[in-house]
N, C-alpha and C positions, 0 to 999 in steps of 0.2 A: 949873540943870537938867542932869542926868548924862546923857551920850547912851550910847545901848546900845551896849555892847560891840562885837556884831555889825555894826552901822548902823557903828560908826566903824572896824569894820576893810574894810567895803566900801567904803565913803569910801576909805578911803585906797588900796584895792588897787586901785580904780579904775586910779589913778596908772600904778601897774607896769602892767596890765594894757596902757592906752593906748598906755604906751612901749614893751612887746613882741613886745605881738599885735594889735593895732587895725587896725594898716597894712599888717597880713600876713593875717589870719587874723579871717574873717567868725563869729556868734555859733555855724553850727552846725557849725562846723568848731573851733572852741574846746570847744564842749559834746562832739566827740567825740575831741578832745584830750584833755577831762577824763575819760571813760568810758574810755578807754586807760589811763591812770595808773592809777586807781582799781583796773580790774581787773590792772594790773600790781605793784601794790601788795601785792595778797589771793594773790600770789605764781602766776597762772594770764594765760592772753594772751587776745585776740581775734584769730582768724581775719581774712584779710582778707572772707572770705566771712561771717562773725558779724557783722561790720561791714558790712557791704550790706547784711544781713538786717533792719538797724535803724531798719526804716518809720516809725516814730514822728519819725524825723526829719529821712528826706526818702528819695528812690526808691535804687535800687541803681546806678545812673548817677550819682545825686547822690553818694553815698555814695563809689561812687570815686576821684569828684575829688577829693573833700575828702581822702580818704586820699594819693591824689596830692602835691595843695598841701602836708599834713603831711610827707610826706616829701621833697620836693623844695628844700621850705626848712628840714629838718633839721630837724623835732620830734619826727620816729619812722623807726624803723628798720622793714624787712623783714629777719624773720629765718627759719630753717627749725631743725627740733628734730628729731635723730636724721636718720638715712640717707633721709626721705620729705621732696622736695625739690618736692613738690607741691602740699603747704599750709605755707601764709605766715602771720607771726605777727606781729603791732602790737607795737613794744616803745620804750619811752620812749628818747629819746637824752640824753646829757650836757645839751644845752642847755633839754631839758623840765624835765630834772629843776633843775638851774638856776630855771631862772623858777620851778618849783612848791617850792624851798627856800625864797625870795626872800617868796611869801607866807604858806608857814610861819612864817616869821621876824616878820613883821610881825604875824600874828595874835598868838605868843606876847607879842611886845612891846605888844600893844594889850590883851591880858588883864591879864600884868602891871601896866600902866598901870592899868587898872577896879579892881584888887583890891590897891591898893597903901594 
């Protein structure tokens, strides 16, 4: 029996995940690690304020610890765009992007793997 694809690359990213973020970094402080990347990817940021705004997954107190915690332990940067030093921008750091290679890498080598 062939296990899916997807099912075996979450299996394994389990792994990394465990080992980078488990001991650090709670499920909705990771889910808004990923919401950072993703819209920093589509080449646009989240406000720190866009980030509080996002009830769906917890209050604006909650929101900014998490954003705290991310930054503290070096997942994101606070950055400023142009001469307006008054709104703050989420922007992935080397070590985000690090971990978010690590499971790029793994999905390709797990498709690979399905379609070989």
């Amino acid at each position: 029996m062939s296990v899916n694809p997807y099912i075996q690359f979450l299996k394994l990213s389990q792994a990394i995940t465990q080992n980078e973020l488990s001991s650090e970094l709670d499920m909705t402080t990771i889910k808004l690690l990923e919401m950072i990347v993703v819209t920093y990817s589509k080449g646009a940021s989240l406000t720190v304020s866009e980030a509080m705004a996002l009830s769906s997954m917890g209050s604006p107190a909650t929101m900014h610890r998490k954003i705290d915690i991310l930054r503290k332990q070096g997942w994101i940067d606070l950055v400023h765009v142009g001469e307006d030093r008054r709104t703050k921008y989420l922007a992935p750091t080397p070590r985000a992007n690090k971990y978010f290679d690590s499971l790029s890498k793994l999905m390709a080598k797990v498709w690979a793997k399905s379609h070989a």
